[in-house]
C-alpha positions in Angstrom: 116.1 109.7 112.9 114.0 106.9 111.8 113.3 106.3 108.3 109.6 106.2 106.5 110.3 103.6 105.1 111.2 101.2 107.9 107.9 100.0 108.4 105.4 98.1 105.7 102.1 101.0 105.3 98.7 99.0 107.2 96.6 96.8 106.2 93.7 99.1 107.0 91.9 101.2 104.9 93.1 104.8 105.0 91.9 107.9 104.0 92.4 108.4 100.3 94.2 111.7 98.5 95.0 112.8 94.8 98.7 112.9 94.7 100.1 116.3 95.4 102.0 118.2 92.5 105.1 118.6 94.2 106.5 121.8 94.2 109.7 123.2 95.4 108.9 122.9 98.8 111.4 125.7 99.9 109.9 128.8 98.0 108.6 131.1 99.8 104.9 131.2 100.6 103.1 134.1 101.1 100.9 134.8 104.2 97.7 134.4 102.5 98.7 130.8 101.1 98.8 129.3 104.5 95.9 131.3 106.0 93.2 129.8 102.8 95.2 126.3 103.3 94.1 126.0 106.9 90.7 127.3 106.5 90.0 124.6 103.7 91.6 121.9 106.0 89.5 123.1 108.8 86.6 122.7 107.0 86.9 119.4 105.8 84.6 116.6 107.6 86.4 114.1 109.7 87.8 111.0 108.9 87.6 107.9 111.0 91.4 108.9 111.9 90.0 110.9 114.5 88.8 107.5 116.5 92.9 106.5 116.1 94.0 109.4 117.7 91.3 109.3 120.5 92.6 106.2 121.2 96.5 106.7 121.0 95.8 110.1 123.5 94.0 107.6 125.7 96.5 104.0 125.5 99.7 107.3 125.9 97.8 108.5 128.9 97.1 104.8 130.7 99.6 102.6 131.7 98.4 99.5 132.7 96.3 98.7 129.3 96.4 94.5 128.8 99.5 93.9 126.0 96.8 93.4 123.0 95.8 96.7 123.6 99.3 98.4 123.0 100.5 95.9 120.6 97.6 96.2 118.6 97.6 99.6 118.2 101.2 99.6 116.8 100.9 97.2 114.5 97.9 99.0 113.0 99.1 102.6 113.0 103.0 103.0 112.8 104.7 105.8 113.2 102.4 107.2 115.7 104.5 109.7 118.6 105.7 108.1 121.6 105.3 104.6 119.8 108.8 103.5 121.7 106.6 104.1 124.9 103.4 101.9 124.0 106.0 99.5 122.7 107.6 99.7 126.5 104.2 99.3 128.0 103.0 96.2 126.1 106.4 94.4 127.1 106.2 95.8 130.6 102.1 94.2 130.5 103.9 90.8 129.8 104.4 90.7 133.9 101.0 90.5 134.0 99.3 88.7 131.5 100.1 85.3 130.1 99.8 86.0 126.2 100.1 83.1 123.6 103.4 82.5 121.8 101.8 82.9 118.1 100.7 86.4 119.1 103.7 87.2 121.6 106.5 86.5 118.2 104.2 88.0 115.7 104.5 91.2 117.4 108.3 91.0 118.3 108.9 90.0 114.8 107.8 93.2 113.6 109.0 94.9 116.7 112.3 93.6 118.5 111.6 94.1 121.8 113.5 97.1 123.8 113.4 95.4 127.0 115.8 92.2 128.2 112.9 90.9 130.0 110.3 90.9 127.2 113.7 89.5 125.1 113.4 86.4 127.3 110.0 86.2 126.8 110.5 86.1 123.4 113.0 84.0 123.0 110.7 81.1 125.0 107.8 82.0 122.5 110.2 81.3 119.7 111.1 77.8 121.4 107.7 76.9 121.5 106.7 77.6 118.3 110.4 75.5 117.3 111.4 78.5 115.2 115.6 77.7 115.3 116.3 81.3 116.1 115.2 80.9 119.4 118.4 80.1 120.8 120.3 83.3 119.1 117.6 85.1 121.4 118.1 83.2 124.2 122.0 83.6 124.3 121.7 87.3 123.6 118.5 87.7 126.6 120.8 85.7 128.9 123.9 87.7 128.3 121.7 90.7 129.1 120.9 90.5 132.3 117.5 91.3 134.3 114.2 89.2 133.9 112.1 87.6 135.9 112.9 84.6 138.1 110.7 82.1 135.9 111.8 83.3 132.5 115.6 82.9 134.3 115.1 79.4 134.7 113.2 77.9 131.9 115.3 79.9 129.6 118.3 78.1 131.7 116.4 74.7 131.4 115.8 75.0 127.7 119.1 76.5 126.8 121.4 75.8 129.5 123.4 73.4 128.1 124.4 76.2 124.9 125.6 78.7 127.3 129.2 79.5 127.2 131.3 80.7 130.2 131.4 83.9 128.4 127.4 83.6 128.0 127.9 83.6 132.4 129.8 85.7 132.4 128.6 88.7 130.7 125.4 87.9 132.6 127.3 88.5 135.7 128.7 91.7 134.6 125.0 92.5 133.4 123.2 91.8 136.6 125.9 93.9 138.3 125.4 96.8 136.6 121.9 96.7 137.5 121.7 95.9 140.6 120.2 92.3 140.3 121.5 91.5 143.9 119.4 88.6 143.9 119.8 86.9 140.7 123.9 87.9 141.0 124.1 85.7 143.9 122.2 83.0 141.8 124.9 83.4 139.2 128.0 83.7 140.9 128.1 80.0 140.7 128.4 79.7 137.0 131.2 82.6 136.5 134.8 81.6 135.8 137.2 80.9 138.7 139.4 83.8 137.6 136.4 87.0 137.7 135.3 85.8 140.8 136.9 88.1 142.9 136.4 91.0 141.1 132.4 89.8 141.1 132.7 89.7 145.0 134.0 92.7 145.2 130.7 94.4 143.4 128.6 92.5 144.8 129.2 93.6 148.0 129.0 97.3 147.0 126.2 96.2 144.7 124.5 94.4 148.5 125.8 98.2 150.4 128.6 97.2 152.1 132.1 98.2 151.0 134.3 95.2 150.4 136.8 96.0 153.0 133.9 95.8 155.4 132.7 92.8 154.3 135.9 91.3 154.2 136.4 90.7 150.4 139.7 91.0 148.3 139.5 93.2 146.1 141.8 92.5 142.9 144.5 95.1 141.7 142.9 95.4 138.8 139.8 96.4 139.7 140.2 100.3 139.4 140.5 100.1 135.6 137.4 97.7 135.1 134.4 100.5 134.7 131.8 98.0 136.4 133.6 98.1 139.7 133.9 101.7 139.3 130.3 102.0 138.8 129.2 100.1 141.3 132.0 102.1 143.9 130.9 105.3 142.8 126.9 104.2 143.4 127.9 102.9 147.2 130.3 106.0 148.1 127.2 108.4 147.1 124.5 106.4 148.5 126.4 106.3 151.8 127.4 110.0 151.7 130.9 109.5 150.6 130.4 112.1 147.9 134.4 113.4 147.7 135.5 109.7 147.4 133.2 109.2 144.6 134.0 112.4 142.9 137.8 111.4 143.5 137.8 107.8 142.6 136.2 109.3 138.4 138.6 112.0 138.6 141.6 109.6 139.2 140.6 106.6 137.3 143.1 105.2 135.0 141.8 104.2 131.4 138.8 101.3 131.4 140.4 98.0 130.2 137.1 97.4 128.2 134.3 99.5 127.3 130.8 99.2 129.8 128.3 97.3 129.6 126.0 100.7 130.4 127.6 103.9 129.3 124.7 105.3 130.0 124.5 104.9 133.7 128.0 105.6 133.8 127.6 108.6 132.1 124.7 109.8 134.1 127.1 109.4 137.4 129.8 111.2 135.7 128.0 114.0 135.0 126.0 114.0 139.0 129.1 113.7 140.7 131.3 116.6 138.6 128.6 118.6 139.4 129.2 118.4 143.0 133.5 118.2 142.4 135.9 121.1 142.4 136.2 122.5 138.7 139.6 120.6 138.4 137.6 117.4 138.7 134.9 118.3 136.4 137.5 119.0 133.9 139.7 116.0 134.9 136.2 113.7 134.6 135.2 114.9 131.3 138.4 114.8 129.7 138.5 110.9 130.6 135.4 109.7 128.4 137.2 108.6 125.3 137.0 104.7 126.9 133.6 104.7 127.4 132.9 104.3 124.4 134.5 102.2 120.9 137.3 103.6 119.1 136.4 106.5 116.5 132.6 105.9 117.5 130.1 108.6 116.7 128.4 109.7 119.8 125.7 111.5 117.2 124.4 107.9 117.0 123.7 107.1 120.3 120.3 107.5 122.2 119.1 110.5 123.4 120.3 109.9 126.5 123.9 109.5 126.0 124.1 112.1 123.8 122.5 114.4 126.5 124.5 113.7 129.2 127.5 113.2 127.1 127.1 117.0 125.9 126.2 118.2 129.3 129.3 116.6 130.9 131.8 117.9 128.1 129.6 121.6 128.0 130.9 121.2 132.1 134.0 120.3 131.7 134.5 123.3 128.9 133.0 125.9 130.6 135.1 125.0 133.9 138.3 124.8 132.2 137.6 128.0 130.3 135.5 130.1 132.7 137.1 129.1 136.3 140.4 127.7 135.3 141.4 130.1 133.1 143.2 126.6 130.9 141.7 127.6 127.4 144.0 124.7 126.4 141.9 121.8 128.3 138.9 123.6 127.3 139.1 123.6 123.4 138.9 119.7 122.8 136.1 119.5 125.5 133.7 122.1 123.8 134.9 120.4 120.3 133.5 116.7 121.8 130.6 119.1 122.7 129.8 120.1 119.3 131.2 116.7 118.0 128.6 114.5 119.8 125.2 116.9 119.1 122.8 116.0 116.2 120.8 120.0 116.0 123.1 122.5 114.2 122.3 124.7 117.2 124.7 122.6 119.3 127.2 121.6 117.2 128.0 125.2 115.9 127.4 126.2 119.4 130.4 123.4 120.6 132.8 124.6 117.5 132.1 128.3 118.1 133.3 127.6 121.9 136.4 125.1 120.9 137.5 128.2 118.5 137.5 130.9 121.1 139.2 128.7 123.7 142.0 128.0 121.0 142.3 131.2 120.0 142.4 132.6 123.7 145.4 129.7 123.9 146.9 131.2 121.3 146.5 128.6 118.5 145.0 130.5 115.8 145.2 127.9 113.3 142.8 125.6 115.4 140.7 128.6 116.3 139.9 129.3 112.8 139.2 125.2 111.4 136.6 125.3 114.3 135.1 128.4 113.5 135.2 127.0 109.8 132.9 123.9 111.0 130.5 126.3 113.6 130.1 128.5 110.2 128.7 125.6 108.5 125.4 126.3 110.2 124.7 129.7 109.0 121.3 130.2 109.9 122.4 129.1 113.6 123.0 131.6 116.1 127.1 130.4 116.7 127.0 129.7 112.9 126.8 133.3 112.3 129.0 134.6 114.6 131.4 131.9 113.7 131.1 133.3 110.1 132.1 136.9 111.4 135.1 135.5 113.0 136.2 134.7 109.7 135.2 137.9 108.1 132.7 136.2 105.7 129.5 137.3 104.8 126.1 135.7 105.5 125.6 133.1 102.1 122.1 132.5 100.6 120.2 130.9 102.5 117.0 130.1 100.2 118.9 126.9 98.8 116.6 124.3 96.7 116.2 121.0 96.6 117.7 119.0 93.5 116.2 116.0 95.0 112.3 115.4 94.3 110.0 111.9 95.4 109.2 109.6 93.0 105.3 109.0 92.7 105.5 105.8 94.5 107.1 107.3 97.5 104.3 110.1 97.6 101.8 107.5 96.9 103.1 106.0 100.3 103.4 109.0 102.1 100.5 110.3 101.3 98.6 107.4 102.3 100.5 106.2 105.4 98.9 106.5 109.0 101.0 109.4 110.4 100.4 111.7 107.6 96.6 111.4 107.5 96.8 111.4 111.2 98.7 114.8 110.9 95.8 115.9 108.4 93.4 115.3 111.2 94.8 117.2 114.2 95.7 119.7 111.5 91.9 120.7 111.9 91.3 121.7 115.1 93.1 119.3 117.8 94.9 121.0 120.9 97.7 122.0 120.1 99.7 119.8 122.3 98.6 116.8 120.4 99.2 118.5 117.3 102.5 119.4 118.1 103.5 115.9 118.4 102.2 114.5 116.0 104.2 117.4 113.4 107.3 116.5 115.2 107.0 112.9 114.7 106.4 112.9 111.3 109.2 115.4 110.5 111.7 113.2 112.2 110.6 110.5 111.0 112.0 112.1 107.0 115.7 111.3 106.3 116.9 112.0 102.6 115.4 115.3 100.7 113.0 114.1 99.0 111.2 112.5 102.3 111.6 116.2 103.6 110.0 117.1 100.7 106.6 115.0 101.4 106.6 116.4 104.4 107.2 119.8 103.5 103.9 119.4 101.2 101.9 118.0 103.9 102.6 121.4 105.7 101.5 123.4 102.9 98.3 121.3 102.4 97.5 121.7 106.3 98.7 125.0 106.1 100.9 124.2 108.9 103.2 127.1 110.0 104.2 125.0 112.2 105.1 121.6 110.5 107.2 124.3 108.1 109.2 125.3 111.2 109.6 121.4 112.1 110.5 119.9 108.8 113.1 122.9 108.7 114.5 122.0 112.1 114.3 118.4 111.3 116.1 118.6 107.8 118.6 120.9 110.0 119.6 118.3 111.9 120.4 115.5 109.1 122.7 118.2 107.5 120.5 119.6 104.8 120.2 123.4 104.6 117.6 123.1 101.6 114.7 123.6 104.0 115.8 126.5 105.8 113.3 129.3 103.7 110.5 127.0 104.3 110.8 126.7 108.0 110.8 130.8 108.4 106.9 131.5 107.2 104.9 134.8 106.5 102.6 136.0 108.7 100.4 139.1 108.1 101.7 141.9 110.3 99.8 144.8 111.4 101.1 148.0 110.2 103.5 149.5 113.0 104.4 146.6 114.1 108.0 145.6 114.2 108.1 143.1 111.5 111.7 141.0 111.5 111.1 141.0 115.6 107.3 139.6 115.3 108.2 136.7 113.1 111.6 136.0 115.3 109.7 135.7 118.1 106.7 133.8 116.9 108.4 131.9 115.1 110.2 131.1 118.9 107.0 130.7 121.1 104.9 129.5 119.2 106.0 128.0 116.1 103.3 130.3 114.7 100.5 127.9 115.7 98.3 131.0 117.0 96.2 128.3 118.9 99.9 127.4 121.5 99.3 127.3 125.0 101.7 126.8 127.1 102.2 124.7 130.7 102.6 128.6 132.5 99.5 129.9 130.3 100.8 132.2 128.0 98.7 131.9 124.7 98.7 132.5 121.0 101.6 133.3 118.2 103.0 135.5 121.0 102.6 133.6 123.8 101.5 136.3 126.0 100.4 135.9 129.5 96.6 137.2 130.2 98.3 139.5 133.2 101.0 141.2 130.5 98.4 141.3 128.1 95.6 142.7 130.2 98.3 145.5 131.2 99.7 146.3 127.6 96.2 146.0 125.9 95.7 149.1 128.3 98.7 151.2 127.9 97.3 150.9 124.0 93.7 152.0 124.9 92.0 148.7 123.8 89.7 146.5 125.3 90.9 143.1 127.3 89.6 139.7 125.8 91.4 137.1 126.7 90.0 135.1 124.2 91.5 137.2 121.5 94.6 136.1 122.5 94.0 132.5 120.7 90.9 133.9 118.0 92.8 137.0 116.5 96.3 136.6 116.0 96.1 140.3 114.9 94.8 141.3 118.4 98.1 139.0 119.8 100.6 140.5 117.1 99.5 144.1 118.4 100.0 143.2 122.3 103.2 141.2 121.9 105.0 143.8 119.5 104.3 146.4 122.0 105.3 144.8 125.2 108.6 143.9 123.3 109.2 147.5 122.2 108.3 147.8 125.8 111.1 146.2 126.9 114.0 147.2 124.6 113.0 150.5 125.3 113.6 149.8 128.9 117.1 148.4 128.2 118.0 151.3 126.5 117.7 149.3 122.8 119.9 145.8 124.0 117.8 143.5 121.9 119.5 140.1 124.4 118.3 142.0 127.1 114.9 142.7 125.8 114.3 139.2 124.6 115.5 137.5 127.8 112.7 139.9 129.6 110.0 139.1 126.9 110.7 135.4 128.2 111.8 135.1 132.3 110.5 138.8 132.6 112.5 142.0 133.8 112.9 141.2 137.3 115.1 138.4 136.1 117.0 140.0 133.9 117.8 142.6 136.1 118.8 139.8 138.2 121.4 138.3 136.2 122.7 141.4 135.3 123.9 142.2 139.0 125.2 138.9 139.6 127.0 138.0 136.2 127.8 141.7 134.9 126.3 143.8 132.4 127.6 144.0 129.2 126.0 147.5 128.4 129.1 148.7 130.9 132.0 146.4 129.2 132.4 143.8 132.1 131.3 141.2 130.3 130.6 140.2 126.1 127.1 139.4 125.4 128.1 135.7 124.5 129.4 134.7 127.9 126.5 136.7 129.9 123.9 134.8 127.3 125.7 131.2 128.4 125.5 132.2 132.0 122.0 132.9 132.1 120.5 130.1 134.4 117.5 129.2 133.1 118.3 127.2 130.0 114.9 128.0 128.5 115.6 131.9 128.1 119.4 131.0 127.4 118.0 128.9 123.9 115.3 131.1 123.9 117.7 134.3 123.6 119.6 132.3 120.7 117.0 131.2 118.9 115.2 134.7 118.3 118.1 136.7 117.8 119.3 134.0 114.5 115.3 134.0 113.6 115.9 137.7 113.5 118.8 137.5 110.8 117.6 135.1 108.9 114.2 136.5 108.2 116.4 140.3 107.1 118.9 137.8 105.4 115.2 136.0 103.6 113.4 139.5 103.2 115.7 142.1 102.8 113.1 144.5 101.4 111.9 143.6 104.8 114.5 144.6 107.4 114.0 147.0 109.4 116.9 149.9 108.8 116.5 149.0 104.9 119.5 146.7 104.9 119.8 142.9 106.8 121.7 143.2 110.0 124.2 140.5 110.5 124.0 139.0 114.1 126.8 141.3 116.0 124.6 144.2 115.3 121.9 142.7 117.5 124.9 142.2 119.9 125.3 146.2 121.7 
């Protein structure tokens, strides 16, 4: 996550606010509270925010703005969502603008650029402003690899002469990996007399010939060096040599140096033992250690390697486990799993998984320190079971904060461009926009007093739905204080199943009653106009599709009925009435022919709710049944059958 304070606040004016009394942002609120917050906030007149935002929704939606444009707008309103993206697009504008160097380093000082070709840029800028760092830049743009053929050779003109032969070749190795046919040939001239060969070699896979075609040596060593592997693997699959590629990760020996992309290596890995036997897959995933530096935290890496670093070990685990039958292989793959996640959903998810494998291997020591680090999440879905695996029951879960902001930092927050910009769609934006911009500034809170702010800024906006996101967000930097904030009152119509309402509001919609989704469905419930139009008359009232979004009484009343609707249908299975409420009946009814019903003992609700094949309903299952418990566990007086029901009871 970034931090809030990793950027100075702008220049320009901004909306001022009284400082906020800051209240323990984890008590409970009732319904009410948020209902009067949002209707003050809505009626509030609007700030000349609402011009930045305009403009952000218009620079995010066009892509070939001039570089001042996306530049500017970054400088002047940090923090934004999706800033990584404008940042992208003003570098990418550099192919097509000349801009000056004052302005070109004024905005990569604030900004370092993200792209090797805007780092070349850069680095010229700084030569011709004289600043001494330019060469630093230089060194580090040439060792990286792609830019454009001008950049290439001034940079080599200016700075030529303090290249090293490591400086070539890394550059080398760099241009490889990305397929710079053109500029590798350029620089196979500069690289040391002892890597040429095994340069030859991938250049030729790298040009689409195999080296044996082509007639080049390729050196003994060249199996254990993870560029020639790449660069093999990409050829054999491009030419539809599929097996060999599959073959050729499954059989590596261990990389002699980590890769200069781990991410496109990764993102092979993970195609190709896809398409393998489930021996490969496992054989594949269990290899990844030298990817990556000793002891290294994968939680730290981008998005991207973490995704497709889970995905592959989640592969391998499920393989080995499922289709194997090696419980053994398949406990430290689902531990890496867990290991490498950042959301407490995961990582319990992973340690859950790593327990049952050991304890199916028989290792009931390791089965129960994995369950001990899944149960660390205990408002997760895994978390709970991993606590019942341990015989423990559920611990409070309305923790405080002992951590409060001083009044400078909520003097900062409160007057920094994301939060007033979150004040502003808090009014009456679509809620697409809105949604973004409550993400971004909950992520963008590290400590707990920064959760805090945030937390208060939902209560002032009367935000159901920032509450959900700062809880999720604080969730996933390891702090549990938030957890009663993030589950929010509504008002519930009498009747109406109250635990289930909230757990699945709080699912679809994040309470925003205003969600609409990609397929349609609208409201707190998300309810499609067809299903709604059919329950609204199995309940003898009138159809207005417009109620679905204006009266989130009139959505509460469609949406608890259609659910009692479907458990009723399933005979009172609560996974099976919530994956219907999501992917619909004829889906479920689906998956329960081809994977087994657990109503009839052929299969345990955990591995039929892991095979379901449409990951949405799988999280979505998950996520409702643990927003279930923890509302009981938050509001016993609450729970349905008078008592809170721990997760297994949900689980029949």
């Amino acid at each position: 996550m970034s931090s809030m304070d990793r950027k100075p606040l702008p220049l320009i004016a901004l909306l001022a606010i009284p400082a906020l009394t800051l209240s323990a942002p984890t008590c409970a609120q009732d319904a009410s509270s948020w209902d009067r917050a949002r209707q003050q906030m809505v009626a509030s007149a609007p700030t000349q925010m609402a011009r930045a935002i305009d403009r952000w929704e218009f620079l995010i939606a066009n892509d070939r703005m001039n570089f001042d444009d996306y530049a500017g707008f970054v400088l002047a309103y940090p923090g934004f969502p999706q800033e990584e993206r404008l940042r992208t697009r003003a570098e990418n504008a550099l192919d097509r603008e000349p801009v000056e160097a004052q302005r070109l380093v004024a905005f990569f000082d604030q900004h370092p650029p993200l792209t090797n070709s805007a780092r070349a840029r850069y680095a010229l800028a700084l030569a011709n402003l004289g600043r001494p760092e330019a060469r630093d830049v230089a060194i580090a743009a040439w060792r990286g690899g792609e830019m454009s053929g001008p950049s290439s050779a001034y940079l080599e003109g200016l700075f030529g002469s303090q290249f090293s032969q490591d400086d070539h070749d890394t550059r080398m190795d760099a241009l490889l990996w990305q397929g710079d046919e053109e500029a590798a040939r350029r620089q196979m001239r500069r690289v040391s007399q002892d890597k040429q060969p095994l340069y030859a070699a991938r250049l030729s896979y790298v040009s689409g010939s195999a080296p044996s075609s082509a007639g080049v040596p390729v050196p003994s060593n060249a199996a254990s060096d993870s560029g020639y592997v790449y660069n093999r693997v990409r050829h054999l699959r491009s030419t539809r040599q599929g097996s060999s590629a599959v073959s050729t990760l499954a059989n590596r020996p261990t990389f002699d140096a980590t890769p200069f992309d781990s991410e496109a290596l990764l993102i092979e890995m993970l195609r190709l033992a896809r398409t393998g036997t489930p021996r490969q897959a496992q054989q594949i995933a269990a290899k990844v250690d030298d990817m990556f530096e000793p002891d290294v935290d994968i939680r730290t890496k981008s998005y991207r390697i973490r995704d497709d670093y889970t995905s592959l070990m989640w592969l391998g685990g499920t393989k080995s486990l499922w289709t194997l039958g090696d419980p053994s292989s398949a406990a430290p793959l689902f531990y890496r799993y867990g290991a490498a996640a950042q959301t407490p959903q995961t990582r319990s998810k992973g340690f859950y998984w790593a327990g049952l494998a050991a304890s199916q291997a028989g290792d009931m020591q390791a089965a129960n320190n994995y369950w001990e680090m899944a149960a660390a999440h205990p408002d997760r879905f895994y978390g709970m079971l991993a606590l019942e695996k341990l015989g423990r029951e559920m611990p409070s879960l309305n923790r405080m904060p002992t951590e409060t902001p001083t009044p400078q930092q909520a003097a900062a927050f409160q007057n920094s461009a994301i939060a007033n910009a979150v004040r502003e769609v808090s009014k009456d934006a679509p809620w697409k926009t809105g949604i973004r911009f409550y993400r971004e500034v909950a992520q963008s809170a590290d400590t707990v007093a920064e959760h805090a702010l945030v937390a208060d800024l939902a209560r002032e906006t009367g935000r159901r739905d920032l509450a959900v996101n700062v809880a999720e967000a604080a969730g996933a930097d390891g702090l549990k204080e938030f957890v009663a904030f993030g589950h929010p009152l509504l008002e519930t119509p009498r009747g109406t199943n109250w635990t289930m309402v909230h757990a699945i509001s709080r699912q679809e919609s994040q309470f925003a009653g205003n969600a609409i989704s990609h397929a349609g469905a609208r409201g707190l419930m998300q309810l499609m106009p067809a299903t709604a139009r059919e329950q609204s008359g199995k309940l003898g009232l009138s159809y207005a599709r417009s109620k679905l979004i204006d009266d989130p009484t009139y959505n509460i009343q469609l949406g608890d009925a259609y659910f009692a609707r479907m458990l009723a249908y399933y005979d009172g299975a609560y996974p099976l009435a919530v994956a219907a409420y999501n992917a619909g009946p004829g889906n479920v009814n689906k998956w329960l022919r081809r994977n087994g019903d657990p109503r009839k003992g052929g299969i345990d609700w955990v591995t039929w709710g892991e095979r379901i094949p449409i990951f949405e309903t799988k999280n979505y299952v998950q996520r409702v049944l643990e927003n279930a418990v923890v509302y009981e566990n938050l509001y016993p007086d609450k729970a349905r059958f008078g008592t809170p029901r721990p997760l297994s009871s949900y689980l029949r």
